[in-house]
Each structure stands twice: as structure tokens, then as C-alpha cells.
C-alpha positions as CSV (number, residue, x, y, z in Angstrom):
1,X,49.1,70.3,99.9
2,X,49.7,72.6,97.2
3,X,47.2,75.5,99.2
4,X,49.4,75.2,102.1
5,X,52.6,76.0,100.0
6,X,50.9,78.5,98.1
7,X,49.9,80.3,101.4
8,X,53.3,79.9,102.8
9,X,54.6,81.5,99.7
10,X,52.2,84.4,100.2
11,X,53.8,85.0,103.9
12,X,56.7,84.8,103.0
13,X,56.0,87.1,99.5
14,X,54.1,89.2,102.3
15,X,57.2,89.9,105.0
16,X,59.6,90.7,102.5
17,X,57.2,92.8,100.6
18,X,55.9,94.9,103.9
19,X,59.5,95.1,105.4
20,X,61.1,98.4,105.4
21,X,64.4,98.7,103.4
22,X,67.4,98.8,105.3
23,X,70.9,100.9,103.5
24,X,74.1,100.7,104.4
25,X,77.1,102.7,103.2
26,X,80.4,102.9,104.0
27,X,83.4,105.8,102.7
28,X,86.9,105.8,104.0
29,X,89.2,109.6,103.8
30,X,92.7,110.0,105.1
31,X,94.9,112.6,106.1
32,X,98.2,113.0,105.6
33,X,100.7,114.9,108.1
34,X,104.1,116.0,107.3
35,X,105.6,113.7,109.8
36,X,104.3,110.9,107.7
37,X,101.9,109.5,110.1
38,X,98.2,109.2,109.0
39,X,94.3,109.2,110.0
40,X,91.7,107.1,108.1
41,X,88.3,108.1,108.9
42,X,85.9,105.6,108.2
43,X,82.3,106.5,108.5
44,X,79.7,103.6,108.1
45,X,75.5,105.0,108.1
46,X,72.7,102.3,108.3
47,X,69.3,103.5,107.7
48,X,65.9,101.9,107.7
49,X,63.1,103.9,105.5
50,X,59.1,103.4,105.9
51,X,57.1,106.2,103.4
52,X,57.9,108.9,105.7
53,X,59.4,107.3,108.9
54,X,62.8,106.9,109.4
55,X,66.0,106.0,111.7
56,X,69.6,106.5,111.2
57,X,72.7,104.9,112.9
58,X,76.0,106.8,112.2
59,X,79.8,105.9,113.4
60,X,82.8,107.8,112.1
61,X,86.2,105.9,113.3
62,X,89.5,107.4,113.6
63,X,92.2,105.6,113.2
64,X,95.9,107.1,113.4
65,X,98.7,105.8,112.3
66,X,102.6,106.2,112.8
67,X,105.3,107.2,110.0
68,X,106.1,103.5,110.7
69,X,102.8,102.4,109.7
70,X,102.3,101.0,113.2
71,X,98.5,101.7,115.0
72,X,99.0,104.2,117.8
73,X,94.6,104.5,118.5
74,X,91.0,104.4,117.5
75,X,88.6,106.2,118.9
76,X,85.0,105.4,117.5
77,X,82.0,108.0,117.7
78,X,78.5,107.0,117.1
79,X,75.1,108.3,117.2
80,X,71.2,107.1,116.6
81,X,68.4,109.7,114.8
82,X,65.0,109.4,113.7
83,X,62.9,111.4,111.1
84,X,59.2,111.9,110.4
85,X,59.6,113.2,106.6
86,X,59.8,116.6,108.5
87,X,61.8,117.0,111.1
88,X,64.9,114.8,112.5
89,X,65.8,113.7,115.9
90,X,69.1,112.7,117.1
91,X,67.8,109.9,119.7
92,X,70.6,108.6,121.5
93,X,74.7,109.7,121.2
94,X,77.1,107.1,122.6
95,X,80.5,108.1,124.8
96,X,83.7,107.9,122.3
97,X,85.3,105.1,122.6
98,X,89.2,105.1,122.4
99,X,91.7,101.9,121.8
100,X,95.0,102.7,122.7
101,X,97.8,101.2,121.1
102,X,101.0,103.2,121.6
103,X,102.0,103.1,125.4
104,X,102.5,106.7,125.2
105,X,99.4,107.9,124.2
106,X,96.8,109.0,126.7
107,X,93.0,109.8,126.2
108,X,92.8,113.0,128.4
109,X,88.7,113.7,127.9
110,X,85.8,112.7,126.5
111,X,82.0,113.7,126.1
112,X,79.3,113.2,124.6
113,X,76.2,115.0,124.1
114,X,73.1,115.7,121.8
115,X,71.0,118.6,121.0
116,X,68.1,118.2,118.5
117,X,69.2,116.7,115.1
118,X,73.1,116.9,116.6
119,X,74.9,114.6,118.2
120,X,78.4,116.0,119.7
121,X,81.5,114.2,120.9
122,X,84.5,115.9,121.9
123,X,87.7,114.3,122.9
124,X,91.6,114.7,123.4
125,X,94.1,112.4,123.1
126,X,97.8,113.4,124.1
127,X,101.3,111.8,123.0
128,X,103.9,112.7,125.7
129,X,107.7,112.9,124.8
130,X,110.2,114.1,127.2
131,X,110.4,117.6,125.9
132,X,107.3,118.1,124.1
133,X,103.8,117.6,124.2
134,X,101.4,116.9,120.7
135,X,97.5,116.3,121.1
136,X,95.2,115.5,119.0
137,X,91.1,116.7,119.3
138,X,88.5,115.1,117.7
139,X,85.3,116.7,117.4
């Protein structure tokens, strides 16, 4: 009995010892416009890590905000990469993905795309008013 738990313990020792580390981090900015609405910016990067092997999953989400504190939209960009202890690879680059929460915004384009270690997303959102127009790009 006490071999069996003793080479259960060793597995288990084993996995956790042979298993790659995984990081996460998260930082949020903000900017501040002169009308009093806001963006926070919250960019979240897991990463798994062998000796010289590597991927990396990135999202940066904008979130904007009236004078009135009140959500207008979110759009969310995200991307996959791998490295070799070398070079890096961006593997896969996800559409943006906007939340609308203000009936008078409007997400007018979208893309994205990925060349070697870049991922790129582009987008446009637009607020309409009766006499004026304001848009906002993300890159």
C-alpha cells in the first residue's frame, strides 16, 4: 500500500514538475478627454514558457465611457504568437469585436490581419448627432 502512494506521489511530483509555467498579467490605462468622457484600456497577456519554446495570447479592450459615466462600447482585439528563443510568430489574429451600448454609436469597419510577429486590427466607430459627426479609430 504505501508503494502505490509513494508512486502516485511521484506522478503527481512528476506532472507538476515537467509542466510548463503558465503567466498571466493584467495593466489597466485611461484617457481622459476634455468632454469628460473616458477610455480604459485593459490589456491582459497569458504566456506559457518551455526552455526555449514559447506561445503568447494578448487582448487589449477598450472601453469608452460617457461624461455621465454611462458605457457607450467595447471593442476587444486579440491575437496568438509563438517563439523559438529566436524568432517570434504571430499565429493567429482574431476580428475586433465591438459591444455597442449607446444607440447612437455605429461600428463602421473592421479588420484584422497579421504579418510576421504583428498582429493588426483596425476599426472605426462613429457617434452621429444631428449636426455633427465624432469617430473614434482604434488601431
Amino acid at each position: 500500500m504505501k508503494k502505490k502512494i509513494s508512486a502516485i506521489l511521484v506522478v503527481v511530483v512528476l506532472f507538476f514538475a515537467l509542466s510548463p509555467p503558465q503567466v498571466y498579467a493584467q495593466s489597466v490605462e485611461s484617457i481622459h478627454y476634455d468632454d469628460g468622457s473616458y477610455i480604459l484600456i485593459e490589456k491582459e497577456c497569458s504566456s506559457q514558457k518551455t526552455k526555449a519554446l514559447g506561445s503568447k495570447s494578448g487582448s487589449k479592450q477598450y472601453k469608452y465611457y460617457s461624461a455621465a459615466d454611462e458605457l457607450q462600447w467595447i471593442v476587444t482585439l486579440s491575437a496568438d504568437f509563438t517563439f523559438n528563443g529566436t524568432t517570434s510568430s504571430c499565429t493567429y489574429v482574431r476580428e475586433p469585436k465591438v459591444e455597442v451600448y449607446a444607440g447612437k454609436w455605429s461600428a463602421v469597419s473592421k479588420s484584422a490581419s497579421k504579418v510576421g510577429n504583428v498582429a493588426n486590427e483596425k476599426g472605426r466607430l462613429i457617434y452621429f448627432k444631428i449636426y455633427s459627426r465624432y469617430s473614434y479609430t482604434f488601431l
